[in-house]
C-alpha positions as CSV (number, residue, x, y, z in Angstrom):
1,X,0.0,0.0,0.0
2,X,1.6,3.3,-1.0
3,X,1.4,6.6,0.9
4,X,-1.3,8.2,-1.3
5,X,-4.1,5.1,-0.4
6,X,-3.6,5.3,3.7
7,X,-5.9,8.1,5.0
8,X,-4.3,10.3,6.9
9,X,-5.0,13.9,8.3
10,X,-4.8,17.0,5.9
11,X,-4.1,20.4,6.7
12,X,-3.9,23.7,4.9
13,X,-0.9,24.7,6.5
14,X,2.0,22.4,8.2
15,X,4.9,24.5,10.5
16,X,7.6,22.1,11.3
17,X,9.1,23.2,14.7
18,X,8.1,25.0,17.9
19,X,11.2,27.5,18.2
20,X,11.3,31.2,17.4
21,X,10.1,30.8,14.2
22,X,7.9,28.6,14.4
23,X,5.9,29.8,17.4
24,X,5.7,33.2,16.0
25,X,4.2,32.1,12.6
26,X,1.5,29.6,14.1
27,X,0.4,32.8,16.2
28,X,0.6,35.4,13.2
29,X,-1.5,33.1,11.5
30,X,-4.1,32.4,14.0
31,X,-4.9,35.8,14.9
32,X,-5.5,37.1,11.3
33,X,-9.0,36.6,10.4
34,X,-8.2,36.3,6.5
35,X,-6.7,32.5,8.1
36,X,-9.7,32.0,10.2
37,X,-11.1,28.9,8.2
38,X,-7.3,27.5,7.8
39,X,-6.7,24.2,9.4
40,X,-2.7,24.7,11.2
41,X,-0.9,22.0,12.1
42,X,2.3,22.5,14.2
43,X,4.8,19.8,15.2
44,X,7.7,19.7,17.4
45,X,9.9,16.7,18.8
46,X,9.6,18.0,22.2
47,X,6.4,20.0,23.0
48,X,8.0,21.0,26.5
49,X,11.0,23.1,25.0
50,X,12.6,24.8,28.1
51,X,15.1,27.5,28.8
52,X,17.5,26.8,25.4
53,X,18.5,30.2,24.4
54,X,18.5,34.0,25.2
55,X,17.6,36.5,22.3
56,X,18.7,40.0,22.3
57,X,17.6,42.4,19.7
58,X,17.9,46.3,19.6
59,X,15.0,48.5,19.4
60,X,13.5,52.1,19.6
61,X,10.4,52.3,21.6
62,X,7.9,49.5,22.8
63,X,7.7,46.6,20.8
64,X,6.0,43.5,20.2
65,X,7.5,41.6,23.0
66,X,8.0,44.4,25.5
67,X,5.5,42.0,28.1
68,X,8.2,39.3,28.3
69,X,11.7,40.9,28.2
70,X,14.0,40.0,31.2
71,X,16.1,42.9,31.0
72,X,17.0,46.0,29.2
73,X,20.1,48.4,28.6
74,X,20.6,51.5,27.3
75,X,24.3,51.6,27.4
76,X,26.5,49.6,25.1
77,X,30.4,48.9,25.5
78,X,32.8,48.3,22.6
79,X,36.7,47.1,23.0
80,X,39.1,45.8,21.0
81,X,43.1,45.8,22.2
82,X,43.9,49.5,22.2
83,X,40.5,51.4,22.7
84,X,37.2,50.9,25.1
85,X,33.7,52.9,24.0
86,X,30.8,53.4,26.9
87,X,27.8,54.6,24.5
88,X,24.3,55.4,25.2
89,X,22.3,54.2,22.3
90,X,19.0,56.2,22.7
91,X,16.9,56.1,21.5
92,X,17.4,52.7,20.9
93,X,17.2,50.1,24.0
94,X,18.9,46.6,23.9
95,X,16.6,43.8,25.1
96,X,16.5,40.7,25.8
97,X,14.3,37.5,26.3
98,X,14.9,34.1,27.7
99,X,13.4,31.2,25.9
100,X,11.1,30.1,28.8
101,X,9.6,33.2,29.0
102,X,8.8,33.5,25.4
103,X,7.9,29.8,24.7
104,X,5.3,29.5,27.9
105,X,3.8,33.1,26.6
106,X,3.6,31.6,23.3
107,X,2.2,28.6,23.2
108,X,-0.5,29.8,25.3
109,X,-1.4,32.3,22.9
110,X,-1.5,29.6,20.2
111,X,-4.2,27.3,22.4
112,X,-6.5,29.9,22.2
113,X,-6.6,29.6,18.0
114,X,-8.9,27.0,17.2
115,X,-7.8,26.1,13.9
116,X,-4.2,25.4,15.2
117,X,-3.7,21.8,16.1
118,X,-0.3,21.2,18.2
119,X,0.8,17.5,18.4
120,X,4.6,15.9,19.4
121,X,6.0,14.0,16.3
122,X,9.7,13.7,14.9
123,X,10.1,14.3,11.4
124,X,11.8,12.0,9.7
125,X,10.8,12.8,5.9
126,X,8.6,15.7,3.7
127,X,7.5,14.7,0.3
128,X,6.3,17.6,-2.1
129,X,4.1,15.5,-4.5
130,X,3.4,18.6,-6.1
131,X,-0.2,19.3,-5.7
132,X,0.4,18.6,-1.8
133,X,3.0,17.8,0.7
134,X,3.7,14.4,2.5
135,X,4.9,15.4,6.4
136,X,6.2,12.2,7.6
137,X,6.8,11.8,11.8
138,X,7.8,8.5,13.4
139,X,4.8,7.4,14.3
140,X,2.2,8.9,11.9
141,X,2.2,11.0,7.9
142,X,0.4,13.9,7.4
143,X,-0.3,15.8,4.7
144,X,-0.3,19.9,4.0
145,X,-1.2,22.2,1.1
146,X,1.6,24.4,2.5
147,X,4.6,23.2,4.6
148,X,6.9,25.6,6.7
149,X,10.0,24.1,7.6
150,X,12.3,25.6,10.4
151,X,14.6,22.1,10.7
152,X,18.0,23.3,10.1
153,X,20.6,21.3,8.0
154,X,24.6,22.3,7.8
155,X,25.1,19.5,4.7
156,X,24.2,21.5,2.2
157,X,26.2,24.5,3.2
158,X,29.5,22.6,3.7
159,X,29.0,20.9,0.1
160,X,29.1,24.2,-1.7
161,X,32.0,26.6,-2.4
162,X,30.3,29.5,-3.8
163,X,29.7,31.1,-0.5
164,X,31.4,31.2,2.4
165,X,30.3,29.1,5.8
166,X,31.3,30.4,9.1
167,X,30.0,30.1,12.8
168,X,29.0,32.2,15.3
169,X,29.7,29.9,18.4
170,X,29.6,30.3,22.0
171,X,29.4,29.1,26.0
172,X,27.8,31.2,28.0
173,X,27.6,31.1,32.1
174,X,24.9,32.8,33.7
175,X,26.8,33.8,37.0
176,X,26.4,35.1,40.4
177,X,29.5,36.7,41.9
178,X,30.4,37.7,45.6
179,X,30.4,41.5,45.3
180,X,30.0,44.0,42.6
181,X,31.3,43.8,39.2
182,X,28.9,44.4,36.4
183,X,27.4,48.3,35.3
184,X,23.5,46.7,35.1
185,X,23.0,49.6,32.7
186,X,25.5,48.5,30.2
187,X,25.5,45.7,27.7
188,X,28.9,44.3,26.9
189,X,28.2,43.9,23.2
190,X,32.0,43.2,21.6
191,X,35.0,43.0,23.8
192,X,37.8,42.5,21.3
193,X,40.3,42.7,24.2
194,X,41.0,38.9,24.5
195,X,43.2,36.8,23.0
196,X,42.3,36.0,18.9
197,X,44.5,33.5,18.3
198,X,44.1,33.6,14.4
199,X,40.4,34.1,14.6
200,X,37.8,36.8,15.1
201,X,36.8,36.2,19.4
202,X,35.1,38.8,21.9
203,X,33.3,38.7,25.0
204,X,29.4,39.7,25.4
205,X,28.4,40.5,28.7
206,X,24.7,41.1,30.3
207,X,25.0,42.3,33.2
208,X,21.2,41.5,35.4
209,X,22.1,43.5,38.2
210,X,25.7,44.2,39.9
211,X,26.6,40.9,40.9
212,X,24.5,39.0,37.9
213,X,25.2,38.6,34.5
214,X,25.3,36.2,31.5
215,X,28.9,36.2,30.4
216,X,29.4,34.5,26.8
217,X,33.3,33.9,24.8
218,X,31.8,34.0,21.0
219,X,34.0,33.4,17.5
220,X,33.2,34.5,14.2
221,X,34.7,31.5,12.7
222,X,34.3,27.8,11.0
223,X,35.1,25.4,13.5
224,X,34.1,25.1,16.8
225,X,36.3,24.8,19.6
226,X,36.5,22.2,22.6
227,X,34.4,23.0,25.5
228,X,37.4,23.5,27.8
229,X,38.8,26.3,25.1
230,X,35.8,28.4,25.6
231,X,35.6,27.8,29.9
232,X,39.4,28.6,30.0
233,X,38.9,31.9,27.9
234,X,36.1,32.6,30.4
235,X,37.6,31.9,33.6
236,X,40.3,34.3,32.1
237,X,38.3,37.1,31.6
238,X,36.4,37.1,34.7
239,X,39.5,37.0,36.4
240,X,40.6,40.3,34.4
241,X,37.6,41.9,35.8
242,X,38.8,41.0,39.5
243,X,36.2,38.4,39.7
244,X,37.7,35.6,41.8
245,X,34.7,34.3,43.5
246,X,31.6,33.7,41.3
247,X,28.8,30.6,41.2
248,X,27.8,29.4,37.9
249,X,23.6,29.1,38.1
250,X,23.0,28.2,34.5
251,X,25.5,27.3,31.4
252,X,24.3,27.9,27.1
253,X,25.7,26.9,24.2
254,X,25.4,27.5,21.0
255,X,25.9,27.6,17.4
256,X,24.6,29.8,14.2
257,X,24.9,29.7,10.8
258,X,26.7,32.9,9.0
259,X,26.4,32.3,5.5
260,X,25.0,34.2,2.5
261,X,24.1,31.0,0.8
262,X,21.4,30.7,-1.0
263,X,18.7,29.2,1.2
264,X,15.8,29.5,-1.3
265,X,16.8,26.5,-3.3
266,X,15.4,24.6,-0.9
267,X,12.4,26.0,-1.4
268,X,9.5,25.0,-3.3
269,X,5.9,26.1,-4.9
270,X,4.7,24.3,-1.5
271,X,7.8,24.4,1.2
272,X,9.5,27.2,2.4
273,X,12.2,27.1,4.8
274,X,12.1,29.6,7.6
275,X,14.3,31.3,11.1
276,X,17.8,29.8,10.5
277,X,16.7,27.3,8.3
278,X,15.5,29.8,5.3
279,X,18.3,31.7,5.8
280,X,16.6,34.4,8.3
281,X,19.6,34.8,10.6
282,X,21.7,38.0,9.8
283,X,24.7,36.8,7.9
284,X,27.4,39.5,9.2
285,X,26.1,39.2,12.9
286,X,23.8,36.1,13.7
287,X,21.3,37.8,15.1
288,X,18.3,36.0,14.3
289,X,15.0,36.9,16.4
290,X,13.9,40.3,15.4
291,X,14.7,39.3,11.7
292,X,12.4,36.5,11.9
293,X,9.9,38.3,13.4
294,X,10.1,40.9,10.7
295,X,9.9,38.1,7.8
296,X,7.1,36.6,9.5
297,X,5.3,40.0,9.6
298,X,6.3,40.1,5.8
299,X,5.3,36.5,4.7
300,X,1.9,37.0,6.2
301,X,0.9,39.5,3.3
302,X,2.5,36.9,0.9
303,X,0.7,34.3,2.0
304,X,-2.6,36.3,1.2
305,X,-1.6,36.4,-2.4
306,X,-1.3,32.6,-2.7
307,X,2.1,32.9,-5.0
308,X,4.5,30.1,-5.1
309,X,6.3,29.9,-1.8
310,X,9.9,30.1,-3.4
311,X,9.3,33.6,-5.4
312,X,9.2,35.4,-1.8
313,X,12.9,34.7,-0.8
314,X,14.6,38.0,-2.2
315,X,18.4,39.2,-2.6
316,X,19.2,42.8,-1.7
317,X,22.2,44.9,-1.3
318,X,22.7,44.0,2.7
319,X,23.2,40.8,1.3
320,X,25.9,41.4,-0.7
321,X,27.2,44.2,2.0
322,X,27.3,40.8,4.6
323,X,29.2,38.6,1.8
324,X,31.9,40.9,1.2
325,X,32.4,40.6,5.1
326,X,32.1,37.5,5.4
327,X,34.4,36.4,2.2
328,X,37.1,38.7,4.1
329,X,36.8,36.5,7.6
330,X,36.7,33.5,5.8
331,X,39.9,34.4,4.4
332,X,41.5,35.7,7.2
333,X,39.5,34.9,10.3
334,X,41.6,37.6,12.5
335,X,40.4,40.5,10.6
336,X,36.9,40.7,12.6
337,X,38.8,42.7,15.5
338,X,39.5,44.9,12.8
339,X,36.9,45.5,11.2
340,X,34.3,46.1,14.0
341,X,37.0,47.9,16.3
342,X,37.5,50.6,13.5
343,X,33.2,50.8,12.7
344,X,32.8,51.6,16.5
345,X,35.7,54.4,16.7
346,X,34.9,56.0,13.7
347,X,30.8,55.9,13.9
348,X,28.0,56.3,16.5
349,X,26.2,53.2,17.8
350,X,23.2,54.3,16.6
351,X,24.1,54.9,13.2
352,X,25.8,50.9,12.9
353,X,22.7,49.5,14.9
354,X,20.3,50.9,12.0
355,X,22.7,49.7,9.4
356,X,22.5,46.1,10.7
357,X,19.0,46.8,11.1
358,X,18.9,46.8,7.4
359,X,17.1,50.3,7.4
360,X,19.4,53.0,6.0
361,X,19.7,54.5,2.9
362,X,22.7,54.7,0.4
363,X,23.9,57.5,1.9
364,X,24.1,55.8,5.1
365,X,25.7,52.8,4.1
366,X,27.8,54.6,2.4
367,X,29.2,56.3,5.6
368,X,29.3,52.8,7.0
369,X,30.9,51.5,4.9
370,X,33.8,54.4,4.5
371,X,34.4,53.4,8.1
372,X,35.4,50.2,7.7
373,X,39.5,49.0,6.5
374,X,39.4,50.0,2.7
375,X,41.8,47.7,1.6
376,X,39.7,44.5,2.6
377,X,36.9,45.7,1.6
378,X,37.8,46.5,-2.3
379,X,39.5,43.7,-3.1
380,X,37.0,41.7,-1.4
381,X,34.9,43.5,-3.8
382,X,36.9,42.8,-7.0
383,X,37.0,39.2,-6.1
384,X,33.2,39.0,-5.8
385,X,32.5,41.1,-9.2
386,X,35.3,39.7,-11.2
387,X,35.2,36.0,-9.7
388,X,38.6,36.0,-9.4
């Protein structure tokens, strides 16, 4: 008996995964009315996700998720080896979110959608048979007139030449210390200072009160390091900061894409790929959750339209802005330090934060972009127009 003759349960739309992405699309669709008669099927390996991740995200005003932020600065500090920048940012604030918060917050806002059905399954396979998708779990197949996919796959990546792969990879410890060290009003957002050993490496520090903070050693790079690598480089730097005595209360790790790859052809009249797995992650930065909630709040529209699902993936010149950067780390990883120690002297925060924001115009990026070491930057150019 093939696929096609078993009945099994149809849905108009399939998500594939209960993270950032995934969450915040089940819940864009079930509050618009035009969706109201849409059946929505979301599946996740592990319905009880729990605290996973922090996002941070930079942002003028109130916002969308304003309800279930942990903490906010408004105070950034930049370092490399020979300079240090305190900056207020306003009126931009950094925020942040941990997982728990925004998982429990969400998934109670999807029960109260009808038309959303939420069940535990592992996805082992997804068919596009053209006029409909097969969704295949260990234990059951379903199938969708519409699949979103947010599983993530490196394979493809690492096969290809074209564009560069790197990592942004971390451990972070969530600490407690025994007297006061941390300015809670100030975000540590790229502490060059350390060691780079032949790669781009800073420190990120969010500080949660004086004696509280979330302390991460991060690499623009392509291969992770051992565990011990990154604890040593942390136990380093808290000791630089005269912080003998601490308690770690909570450990992350993690790993993101930075690639300008092109994600799309993946995609299909009935699958698109979305959050890290479509390609939604910044390329230059890795900053990931205010980007998917803008392309959510873009594909929503789209969806309305009922085009193809692989004509609403689009290049633009931020893209090629983040491949020039990233063919320059990939090939010479030490140049990050460089790069981002010179764009903090020479420009204000709030100027960078709207670039990477992917909101300025020509003029502006043009600014930016003087900012930054010429040299790389040109012949990173050349190489790109010329394929040389």
């Amino acid at each position: 008996m093939t696929l096609e003759t078993i009945s099994m349960a149809t849905y108009d739309y399939i998500i594939i995964g209960a993270g950032a992405s995934g969450l915040l699309l089940a819940d864009a669709l079930g509050k618009d009315n035009f969706f109201a008669q849409k059946s929505i099927l979301l599946l996740d390996k592990n319905l009880n996700r729990q605290n996973d991740r922090t996002w941070c995200y930079w942002e003028i005003g109130q916002g969308d998720f304003d309800a279930i932020l942990h903490k906010t600065w408004d105070h950034i500090f930049v370092a490399d080896d020979r300079f240090s920048k305190r900056t207020p940012i306003a009126p931009y604030q950094y925020k942040m979110i941990r997982a728990e918060d925004f998982y429990h917050t969400y998934r109670n806002k999807i029960n109260e959608h009808t038309n959303i059905t939420f069940l535990e399954g592992h996805v082992k396979d997804i068919q596009d048979m053209g006029h409909e998708v097969l969704v295949c779990t260990d234990s059951e197949t379903f199938k969708g007139k519409r699949i979103f996919n947010s599983i993530f796959d490196y394979k493809p990546l690492l096969k290809q030449k074209r564009y560069p792969v790197l990592q942004q990879h971390f451990i972070g410890w969530f600490i407690k210390t025994g007297k006061p060290i941390f300015d809670k009003d100030q975000a540590t957002f790229m502490d060059f200072s350390v060691p780079q050993n032949g790669n781009t490496r800073f420190m990120y520090v969010l500080p949660f009160s004086q004696t509280e903070a979330l302390v991460e050693y991060t690499l623009f790079s392509e291969n992770v390091l051992p565990d011990q690598e990154y604890e040593a480089a942390l136990k380093s730097y808290l000791n630089n900061l005269d912080c003998k005595e601490y308690e770690i209360l909570e450990k992350e790790k993690g790993s993101i894409p930075m690639s300008c790859y092109n994600f799309n052809v993946h995609n299909s009249k009935n699958i698109l790929h979305i959050g890290v797995a479509g390609g939604w992650a910044k390329p230059s930065s890795g900053y990931t959750f205010m980007r998917t909630h803008q392309k959510t709040g873009a594909l929503i529209p789209f969806l309305k339209k009922d085009k193809p699902l692989n004509t609403f993936f689009k290049k633009d010149r931020y893209w090629f802005y983040d491949l020039l950067l990233l063919d320059i780390l990939y090939r010479n990883n030490s140049k990050g330090r460089l790069i981002f120690g010179q764009l903090f002297k020479r420009r204000r925060a709030q100027n960078i934060l709207k670039f990477l924001d992917e909101k300025t115009g020509i003029l502006e990026d043009l600014k930016i972009i003087a900012a930054c070491p010429k040299k790389e930057f040109i012949q990173a150019f050349i190489r790109r127009v010329f394929l040389i």
